[in-house]
PDB file of N, CA, C and O in Angstrom:
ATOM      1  N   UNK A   1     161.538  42.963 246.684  1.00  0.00           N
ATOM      2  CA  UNK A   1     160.697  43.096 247.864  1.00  0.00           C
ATOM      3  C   UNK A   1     159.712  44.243 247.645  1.00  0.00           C
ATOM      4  O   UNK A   1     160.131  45.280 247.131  1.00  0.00           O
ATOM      5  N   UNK A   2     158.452  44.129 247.995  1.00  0.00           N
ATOM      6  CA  UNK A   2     157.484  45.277 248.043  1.00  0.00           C
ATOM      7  C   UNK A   2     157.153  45.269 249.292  1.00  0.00           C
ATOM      8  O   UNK A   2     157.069  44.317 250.067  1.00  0.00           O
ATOM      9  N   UNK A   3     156.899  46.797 249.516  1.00  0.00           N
ATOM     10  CA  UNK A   3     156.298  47.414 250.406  1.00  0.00           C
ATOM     11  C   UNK A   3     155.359  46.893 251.212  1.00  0.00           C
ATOM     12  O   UNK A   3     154.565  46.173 250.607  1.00  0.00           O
ATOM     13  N   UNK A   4     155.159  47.010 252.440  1.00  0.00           N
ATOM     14  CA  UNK A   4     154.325  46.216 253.264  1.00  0.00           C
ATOM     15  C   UNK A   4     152.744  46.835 253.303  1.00  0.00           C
ATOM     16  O   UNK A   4     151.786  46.297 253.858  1.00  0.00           O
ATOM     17  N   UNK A   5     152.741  48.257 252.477  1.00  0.00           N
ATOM     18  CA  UNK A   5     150.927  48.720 252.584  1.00  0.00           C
ATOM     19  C   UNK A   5     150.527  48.308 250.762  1.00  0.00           C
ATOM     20  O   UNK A   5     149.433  48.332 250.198  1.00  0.00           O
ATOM     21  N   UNK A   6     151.882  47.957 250.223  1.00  0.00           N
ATOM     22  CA  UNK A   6     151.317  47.964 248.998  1.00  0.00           C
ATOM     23  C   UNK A   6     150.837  46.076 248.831  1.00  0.00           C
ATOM     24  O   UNK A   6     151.365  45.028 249.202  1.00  0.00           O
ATOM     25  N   UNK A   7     149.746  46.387 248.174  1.00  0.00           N
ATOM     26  CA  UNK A   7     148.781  45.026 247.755  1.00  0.00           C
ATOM     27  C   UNK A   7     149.026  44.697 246.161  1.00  0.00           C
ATOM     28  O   UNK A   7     148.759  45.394 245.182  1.00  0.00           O
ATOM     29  N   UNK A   8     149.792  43.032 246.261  1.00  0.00           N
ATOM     30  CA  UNK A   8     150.319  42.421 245.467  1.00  0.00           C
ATOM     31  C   UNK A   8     149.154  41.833 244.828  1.00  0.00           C
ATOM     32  O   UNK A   8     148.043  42.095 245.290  1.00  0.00           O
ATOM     33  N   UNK A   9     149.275  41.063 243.816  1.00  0.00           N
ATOM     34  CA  UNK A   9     148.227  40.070 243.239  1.00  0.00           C
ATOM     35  C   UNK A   9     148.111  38.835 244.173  1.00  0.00           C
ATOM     36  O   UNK A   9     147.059  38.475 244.701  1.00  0.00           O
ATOM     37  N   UNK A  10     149.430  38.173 244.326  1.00  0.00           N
ATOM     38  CA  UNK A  10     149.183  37.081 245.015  1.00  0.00           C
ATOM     39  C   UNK A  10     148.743  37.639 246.817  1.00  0.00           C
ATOM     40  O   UNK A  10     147.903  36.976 247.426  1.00  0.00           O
ATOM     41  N   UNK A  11     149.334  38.741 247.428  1.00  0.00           N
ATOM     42  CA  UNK A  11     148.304  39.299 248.274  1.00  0.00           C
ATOM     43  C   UNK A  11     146.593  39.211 248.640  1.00  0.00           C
ATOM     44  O   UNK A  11     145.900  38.961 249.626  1.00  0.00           O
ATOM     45  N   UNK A  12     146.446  39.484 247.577  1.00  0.00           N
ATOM     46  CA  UNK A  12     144.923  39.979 247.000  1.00  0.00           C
ATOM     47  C   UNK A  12     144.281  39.026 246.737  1.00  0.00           C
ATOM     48  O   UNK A  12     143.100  38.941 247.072  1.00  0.00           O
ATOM     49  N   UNK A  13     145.112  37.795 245.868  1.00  0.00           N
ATOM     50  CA  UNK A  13     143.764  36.627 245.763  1.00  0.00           C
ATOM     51  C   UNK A  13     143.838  35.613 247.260  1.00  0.00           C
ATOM     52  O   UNK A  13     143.046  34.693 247.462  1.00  0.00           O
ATOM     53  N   UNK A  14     144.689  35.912 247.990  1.00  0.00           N
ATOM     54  CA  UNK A  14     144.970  35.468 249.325  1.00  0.00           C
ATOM     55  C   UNK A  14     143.913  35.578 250.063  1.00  0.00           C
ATOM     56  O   UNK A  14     143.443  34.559 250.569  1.00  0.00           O
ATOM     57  N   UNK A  15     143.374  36.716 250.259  1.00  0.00           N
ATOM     58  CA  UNK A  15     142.898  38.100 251.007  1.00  0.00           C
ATOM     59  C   UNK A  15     141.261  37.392 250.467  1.00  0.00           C
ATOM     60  O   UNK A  15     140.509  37.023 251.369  1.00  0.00           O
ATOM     61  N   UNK A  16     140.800  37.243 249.015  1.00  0.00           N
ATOM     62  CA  UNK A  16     140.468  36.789 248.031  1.00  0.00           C
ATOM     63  C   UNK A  16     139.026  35.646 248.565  1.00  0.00           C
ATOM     64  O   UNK A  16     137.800  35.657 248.667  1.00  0.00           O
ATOM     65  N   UNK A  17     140.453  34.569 248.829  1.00  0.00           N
ATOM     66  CA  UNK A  17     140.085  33.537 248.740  1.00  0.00           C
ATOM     67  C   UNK A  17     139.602  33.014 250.438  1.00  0.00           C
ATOM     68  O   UNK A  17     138.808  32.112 250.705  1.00  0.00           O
ATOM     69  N   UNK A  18     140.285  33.810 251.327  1.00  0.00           N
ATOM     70  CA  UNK A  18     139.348  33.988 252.764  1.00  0.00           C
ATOM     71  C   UNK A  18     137.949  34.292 252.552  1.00  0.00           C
ATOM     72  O   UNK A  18     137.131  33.386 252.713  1.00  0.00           O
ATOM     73  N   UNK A  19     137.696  35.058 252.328  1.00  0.00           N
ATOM     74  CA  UNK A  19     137.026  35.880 252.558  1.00  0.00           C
ATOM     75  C   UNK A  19     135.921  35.230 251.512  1.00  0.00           C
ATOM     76  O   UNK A  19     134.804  35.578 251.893  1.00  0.00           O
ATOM     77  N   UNK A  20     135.853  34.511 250.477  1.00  0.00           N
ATOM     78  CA  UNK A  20     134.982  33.763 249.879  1.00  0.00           C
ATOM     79  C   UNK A  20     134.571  32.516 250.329  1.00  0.00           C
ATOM     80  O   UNK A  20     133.616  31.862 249.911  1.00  0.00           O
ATOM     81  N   UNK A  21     135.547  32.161 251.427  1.00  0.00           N
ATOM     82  CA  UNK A  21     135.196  30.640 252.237  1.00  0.00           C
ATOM     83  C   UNK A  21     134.270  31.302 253.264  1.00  0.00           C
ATOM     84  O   UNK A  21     133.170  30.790 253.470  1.00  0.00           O
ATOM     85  N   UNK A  22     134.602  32.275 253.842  1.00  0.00           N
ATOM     86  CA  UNK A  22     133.698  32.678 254.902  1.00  0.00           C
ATOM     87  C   UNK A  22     132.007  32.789 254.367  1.00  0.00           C
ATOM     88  O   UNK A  22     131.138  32.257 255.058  1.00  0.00           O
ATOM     89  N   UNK A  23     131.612  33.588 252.973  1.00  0.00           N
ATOM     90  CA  UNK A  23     130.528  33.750 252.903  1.00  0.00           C
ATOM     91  C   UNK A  23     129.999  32.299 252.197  1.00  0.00           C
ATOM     92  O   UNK A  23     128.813  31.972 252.146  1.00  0.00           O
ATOM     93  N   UNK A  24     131.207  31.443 251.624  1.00  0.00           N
ATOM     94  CA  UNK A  24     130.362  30.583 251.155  1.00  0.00           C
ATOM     95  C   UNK A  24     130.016  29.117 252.204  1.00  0.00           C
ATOM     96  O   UNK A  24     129.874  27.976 251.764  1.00  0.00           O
ATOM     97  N   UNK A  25     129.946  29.478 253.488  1.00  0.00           N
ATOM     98  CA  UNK A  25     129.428  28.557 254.543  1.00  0.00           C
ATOM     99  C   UNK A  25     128.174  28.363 254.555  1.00  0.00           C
ATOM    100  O   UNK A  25     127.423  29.331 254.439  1.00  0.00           O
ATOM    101  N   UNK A  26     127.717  27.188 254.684  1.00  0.00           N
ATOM    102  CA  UNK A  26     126.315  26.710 254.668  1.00  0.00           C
ATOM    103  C   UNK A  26     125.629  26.985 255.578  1.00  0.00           C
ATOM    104  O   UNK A  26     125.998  27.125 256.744  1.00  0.00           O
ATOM    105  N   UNK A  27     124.155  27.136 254.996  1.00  0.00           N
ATOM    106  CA  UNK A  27     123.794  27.817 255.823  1.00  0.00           C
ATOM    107  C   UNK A  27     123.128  27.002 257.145  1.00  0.00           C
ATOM    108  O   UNK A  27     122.169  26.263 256.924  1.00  0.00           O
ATOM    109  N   UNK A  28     123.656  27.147 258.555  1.00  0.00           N
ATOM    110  CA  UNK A  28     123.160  26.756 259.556  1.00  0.00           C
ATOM    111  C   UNK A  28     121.385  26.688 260.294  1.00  0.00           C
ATOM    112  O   UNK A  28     121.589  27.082 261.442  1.00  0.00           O
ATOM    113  N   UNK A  29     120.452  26.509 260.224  1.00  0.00           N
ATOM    114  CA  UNK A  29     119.278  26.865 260.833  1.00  0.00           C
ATOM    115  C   UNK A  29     119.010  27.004 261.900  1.00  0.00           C
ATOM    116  O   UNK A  29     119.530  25.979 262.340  1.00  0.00           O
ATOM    117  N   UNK A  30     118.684  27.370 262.547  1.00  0.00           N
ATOM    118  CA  UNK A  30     118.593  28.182 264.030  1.00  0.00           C
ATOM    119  C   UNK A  30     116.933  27.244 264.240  1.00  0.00           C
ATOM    120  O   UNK A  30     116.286  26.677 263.359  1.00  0.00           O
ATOM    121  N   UNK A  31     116.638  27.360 265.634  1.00  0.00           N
ATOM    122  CA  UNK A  31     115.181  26.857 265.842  1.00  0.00           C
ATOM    123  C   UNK A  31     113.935  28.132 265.232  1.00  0.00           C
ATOM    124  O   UNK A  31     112.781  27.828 264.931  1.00  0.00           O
ATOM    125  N   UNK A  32     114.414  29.332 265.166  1.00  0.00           N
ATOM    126  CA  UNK A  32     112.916  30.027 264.669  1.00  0.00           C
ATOM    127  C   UNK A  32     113.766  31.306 263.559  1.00  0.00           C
ATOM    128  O   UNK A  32     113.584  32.523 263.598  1.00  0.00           O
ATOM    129  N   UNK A  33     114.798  30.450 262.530  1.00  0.00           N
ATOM    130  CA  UNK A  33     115.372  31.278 262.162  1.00  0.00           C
ATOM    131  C   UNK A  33     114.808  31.173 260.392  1.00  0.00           C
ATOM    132  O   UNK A  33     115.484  31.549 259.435  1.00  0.00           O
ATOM    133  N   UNK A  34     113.529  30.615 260.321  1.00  0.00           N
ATOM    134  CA  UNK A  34     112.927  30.225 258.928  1.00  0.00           C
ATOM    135  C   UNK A  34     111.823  31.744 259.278  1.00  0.00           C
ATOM    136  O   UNK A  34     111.694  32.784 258.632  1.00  0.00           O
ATOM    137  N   UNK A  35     111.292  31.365 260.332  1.00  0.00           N
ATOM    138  CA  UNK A  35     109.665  32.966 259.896  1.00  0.00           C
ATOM    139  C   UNK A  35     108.817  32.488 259.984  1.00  0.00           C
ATOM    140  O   UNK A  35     108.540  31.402 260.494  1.00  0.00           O
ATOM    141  N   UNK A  36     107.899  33.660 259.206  1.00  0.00           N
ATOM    142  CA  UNK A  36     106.813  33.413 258.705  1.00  0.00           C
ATOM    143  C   UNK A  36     106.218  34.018 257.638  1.00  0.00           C
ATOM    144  O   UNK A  36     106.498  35.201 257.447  1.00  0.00           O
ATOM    145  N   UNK A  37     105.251  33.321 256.697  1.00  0.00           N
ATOM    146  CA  UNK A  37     105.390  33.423 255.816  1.00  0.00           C
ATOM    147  C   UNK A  37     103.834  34.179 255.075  1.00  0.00           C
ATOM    148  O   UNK A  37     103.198  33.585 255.946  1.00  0.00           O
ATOM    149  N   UNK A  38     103.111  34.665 254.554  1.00  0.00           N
ATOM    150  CA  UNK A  38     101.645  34.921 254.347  1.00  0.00           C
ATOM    151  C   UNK A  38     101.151  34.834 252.656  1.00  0.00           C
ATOM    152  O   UNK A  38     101.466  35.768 251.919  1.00  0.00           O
ATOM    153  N   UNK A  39     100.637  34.067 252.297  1.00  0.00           N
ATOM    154  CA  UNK A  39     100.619  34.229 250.842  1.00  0.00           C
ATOM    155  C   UNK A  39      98.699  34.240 250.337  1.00  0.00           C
ATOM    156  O   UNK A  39      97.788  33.917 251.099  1.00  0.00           O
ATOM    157  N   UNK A  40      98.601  34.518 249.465  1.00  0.00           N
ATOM    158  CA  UNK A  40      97.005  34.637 248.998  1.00  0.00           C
ATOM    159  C   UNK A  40      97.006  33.466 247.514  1.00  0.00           C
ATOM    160  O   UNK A  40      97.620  33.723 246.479  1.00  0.00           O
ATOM    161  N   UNK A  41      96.369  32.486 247.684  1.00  0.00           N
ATOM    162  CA  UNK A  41      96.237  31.855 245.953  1.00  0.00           C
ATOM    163  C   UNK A  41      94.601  32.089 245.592  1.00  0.00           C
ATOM    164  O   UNK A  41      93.557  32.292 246.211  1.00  0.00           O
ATOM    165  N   UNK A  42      94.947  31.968 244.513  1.00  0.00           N
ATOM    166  CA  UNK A  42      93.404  31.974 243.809  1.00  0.00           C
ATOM    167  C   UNK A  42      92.326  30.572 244.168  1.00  0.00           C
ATOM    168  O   UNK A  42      92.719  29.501 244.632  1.00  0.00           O
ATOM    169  N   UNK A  43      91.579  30.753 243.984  1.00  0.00           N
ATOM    170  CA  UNK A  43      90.967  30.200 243.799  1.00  0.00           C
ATOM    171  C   UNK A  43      90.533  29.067 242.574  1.00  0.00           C
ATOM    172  O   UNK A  43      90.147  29.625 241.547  1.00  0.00           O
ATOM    173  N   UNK A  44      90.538  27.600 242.527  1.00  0.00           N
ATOM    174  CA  UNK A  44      91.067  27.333 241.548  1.00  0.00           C
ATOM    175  C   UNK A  44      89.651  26.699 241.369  1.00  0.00           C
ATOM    176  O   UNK A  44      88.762  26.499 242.196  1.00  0.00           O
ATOM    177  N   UNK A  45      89.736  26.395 239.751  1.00  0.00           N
ATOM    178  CA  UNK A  45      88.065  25.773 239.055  1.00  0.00           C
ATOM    179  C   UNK A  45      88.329  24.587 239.164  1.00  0.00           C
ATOM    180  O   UNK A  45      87.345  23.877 238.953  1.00  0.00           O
ATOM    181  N   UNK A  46      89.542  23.876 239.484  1.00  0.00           N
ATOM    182  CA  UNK A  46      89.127  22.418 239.468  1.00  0.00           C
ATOM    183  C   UNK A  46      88.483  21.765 240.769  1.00  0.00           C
ATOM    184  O   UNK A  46      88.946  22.307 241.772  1.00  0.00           O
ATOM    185  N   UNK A  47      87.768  20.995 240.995  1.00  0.00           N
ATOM    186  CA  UNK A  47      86.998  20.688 243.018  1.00  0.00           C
ATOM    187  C   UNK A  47      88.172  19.925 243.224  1.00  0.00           C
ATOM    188  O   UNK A  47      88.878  19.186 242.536  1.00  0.00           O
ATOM    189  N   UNK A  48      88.150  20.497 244.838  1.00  0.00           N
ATOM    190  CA  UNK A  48      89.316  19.726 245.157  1.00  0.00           C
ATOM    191  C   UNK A  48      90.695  20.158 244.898  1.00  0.00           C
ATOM    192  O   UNK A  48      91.658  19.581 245.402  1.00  0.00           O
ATOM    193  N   UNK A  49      90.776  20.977 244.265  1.00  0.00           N
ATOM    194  CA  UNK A  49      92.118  21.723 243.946  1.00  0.00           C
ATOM    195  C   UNK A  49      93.128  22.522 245.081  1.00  0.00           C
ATOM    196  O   UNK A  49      94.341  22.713 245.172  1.00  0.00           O
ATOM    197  N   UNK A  50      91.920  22.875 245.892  1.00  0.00           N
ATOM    198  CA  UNK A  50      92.403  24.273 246.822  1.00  0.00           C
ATOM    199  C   UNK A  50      93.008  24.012 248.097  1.00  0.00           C
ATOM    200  O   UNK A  50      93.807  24.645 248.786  1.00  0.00           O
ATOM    201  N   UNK A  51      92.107  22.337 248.298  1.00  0.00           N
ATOM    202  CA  UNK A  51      92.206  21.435 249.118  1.00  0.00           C
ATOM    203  C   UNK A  51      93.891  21.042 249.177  1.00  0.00           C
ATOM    204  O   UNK A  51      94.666  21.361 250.079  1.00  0.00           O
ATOM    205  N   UNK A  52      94.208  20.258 247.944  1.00  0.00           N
ATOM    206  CA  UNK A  52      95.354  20.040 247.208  1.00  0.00           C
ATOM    207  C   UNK A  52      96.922  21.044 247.729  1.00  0.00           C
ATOM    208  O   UNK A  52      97.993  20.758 248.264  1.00  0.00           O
ATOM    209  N   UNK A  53      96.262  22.317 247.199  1.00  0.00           N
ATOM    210  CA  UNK A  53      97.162  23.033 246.798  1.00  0.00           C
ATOM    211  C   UNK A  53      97.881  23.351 248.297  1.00  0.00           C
ATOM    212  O   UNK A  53      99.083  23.335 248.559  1.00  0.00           O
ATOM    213  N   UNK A  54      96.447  23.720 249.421  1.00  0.00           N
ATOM    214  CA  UNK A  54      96.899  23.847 250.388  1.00  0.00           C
ATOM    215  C   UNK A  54      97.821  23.127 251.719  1.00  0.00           C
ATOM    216  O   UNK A  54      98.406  23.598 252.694  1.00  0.00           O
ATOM    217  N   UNK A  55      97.573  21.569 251.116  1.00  0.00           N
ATOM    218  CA  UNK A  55      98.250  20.232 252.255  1.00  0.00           C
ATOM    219  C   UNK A  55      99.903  20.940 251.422  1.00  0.00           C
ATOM    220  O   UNK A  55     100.744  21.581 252.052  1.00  0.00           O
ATOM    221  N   UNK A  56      99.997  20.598 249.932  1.00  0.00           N
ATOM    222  CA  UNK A  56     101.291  21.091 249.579  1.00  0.00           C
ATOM    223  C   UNK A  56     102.344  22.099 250.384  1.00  0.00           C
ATOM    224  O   UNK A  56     103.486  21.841 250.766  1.00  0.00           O
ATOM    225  N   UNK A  57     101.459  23.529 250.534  1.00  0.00           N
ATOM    226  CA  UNK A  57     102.073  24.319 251.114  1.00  0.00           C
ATOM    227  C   UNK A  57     102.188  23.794 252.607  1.00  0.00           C
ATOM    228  O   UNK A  57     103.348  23.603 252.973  1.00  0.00           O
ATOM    229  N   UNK A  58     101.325  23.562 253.409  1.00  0.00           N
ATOM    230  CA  UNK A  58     101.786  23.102 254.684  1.00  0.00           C
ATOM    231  C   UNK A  58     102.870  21.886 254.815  1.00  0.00           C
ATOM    232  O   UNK A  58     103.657  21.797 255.757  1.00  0.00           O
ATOM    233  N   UNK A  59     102.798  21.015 253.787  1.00  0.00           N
ATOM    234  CA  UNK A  59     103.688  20.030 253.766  1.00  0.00           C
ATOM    235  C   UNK A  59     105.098  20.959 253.744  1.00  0.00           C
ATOM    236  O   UNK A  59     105.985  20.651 254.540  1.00  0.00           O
ATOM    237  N   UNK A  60     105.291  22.043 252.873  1.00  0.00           N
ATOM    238  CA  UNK A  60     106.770  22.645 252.396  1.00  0.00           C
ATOM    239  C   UNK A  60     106.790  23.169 253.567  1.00  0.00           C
ATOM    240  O   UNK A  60     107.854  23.019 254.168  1.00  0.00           O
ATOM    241  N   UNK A  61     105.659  23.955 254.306  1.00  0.00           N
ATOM    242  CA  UNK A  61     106.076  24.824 255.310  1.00  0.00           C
ATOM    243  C   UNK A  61     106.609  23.737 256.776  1.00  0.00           C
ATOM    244  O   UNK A  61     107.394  24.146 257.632  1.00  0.00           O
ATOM    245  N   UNK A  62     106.035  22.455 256.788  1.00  0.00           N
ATOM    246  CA  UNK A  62     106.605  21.907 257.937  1.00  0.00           C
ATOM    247  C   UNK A  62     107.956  21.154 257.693  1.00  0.00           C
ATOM    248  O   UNK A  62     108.600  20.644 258.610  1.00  0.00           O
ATOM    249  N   UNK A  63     108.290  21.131 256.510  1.00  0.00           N
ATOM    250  CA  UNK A  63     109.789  20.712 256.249  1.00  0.00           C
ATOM    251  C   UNK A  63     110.964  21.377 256.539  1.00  0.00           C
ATOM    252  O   UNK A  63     112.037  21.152 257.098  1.00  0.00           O
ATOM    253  N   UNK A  64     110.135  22.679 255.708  1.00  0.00           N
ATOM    254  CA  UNK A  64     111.415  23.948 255.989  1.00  0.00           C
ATOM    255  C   UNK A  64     111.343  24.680 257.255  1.00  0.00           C
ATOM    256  O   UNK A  64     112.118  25.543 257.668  1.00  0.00           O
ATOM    257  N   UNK A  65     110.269  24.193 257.820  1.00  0.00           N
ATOM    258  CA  UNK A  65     110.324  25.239 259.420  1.00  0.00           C
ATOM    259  C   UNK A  65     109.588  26.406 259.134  1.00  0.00           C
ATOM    260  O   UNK A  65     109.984  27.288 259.894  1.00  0.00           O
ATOM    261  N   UNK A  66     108.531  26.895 258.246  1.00  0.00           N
ATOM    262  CA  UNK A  66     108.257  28.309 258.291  1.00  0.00           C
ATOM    263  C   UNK A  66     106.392  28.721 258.707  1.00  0.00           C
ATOM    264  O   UNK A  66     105.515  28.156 258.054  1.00  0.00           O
ATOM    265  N   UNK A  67     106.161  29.350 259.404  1.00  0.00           N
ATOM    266  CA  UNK A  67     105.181  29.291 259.529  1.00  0.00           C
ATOM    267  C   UNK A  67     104.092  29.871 258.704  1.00  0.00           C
ATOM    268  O   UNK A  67     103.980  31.051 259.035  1.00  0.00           O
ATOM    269  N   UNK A  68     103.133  29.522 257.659  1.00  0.00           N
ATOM    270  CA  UNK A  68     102.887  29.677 256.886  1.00  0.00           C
ATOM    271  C   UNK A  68     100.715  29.983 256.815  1.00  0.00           C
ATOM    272  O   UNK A  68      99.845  29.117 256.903  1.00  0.00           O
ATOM    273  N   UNK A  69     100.511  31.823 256.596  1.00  0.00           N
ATOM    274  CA  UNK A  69      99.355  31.718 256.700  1.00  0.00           C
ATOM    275  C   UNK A  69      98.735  31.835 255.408  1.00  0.00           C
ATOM    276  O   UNK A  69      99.290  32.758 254.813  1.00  0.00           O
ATOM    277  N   UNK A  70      97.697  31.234 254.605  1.00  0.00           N
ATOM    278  CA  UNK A  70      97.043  31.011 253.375  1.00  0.00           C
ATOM    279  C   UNK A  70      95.644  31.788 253.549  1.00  0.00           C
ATOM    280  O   UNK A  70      94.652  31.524 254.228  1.00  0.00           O
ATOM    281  N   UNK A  71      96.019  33.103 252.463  1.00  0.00           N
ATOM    282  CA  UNK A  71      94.668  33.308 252.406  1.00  0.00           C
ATOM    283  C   UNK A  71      93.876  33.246 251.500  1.00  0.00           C
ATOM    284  O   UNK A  71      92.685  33.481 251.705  1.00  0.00           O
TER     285      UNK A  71
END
């Protein structure tokens, strides 16, 4: 028998293995729990590119919920 303050192995991966289910819960989304977001791109040489680049980001930003300003 051991002691009741002393911490065993099988104690410990007990203790362990809680405590790794807890953080490894998925993650839930809340209604305004994505943000917002501000990013700058270049300017690109191909025509039509910037156009492009920018539906992309609004497309990701209305999927994931984030509000997203392009400068």
């Amino acid at each position: 028998m051991t002691p009741a303050g002393k911490l065993t192995r099988r104690r410990f991966l007990a203790t362990t293995a809680a405590s790794t289910a807890l953080v490894a819960m998925p993650y839930v989304r809340g209604a305004n729990a994505a943000g917002k977001l501000s990013i700058g791109l270049w300017d690109h040489w191909v025509p039509g590119a910037n156009d492009t680049s920018r539906a992309l980001v609004q497309e990701w930003a209305a999927k994931e919920k984030v509000e997203v300003e392009i400068d």
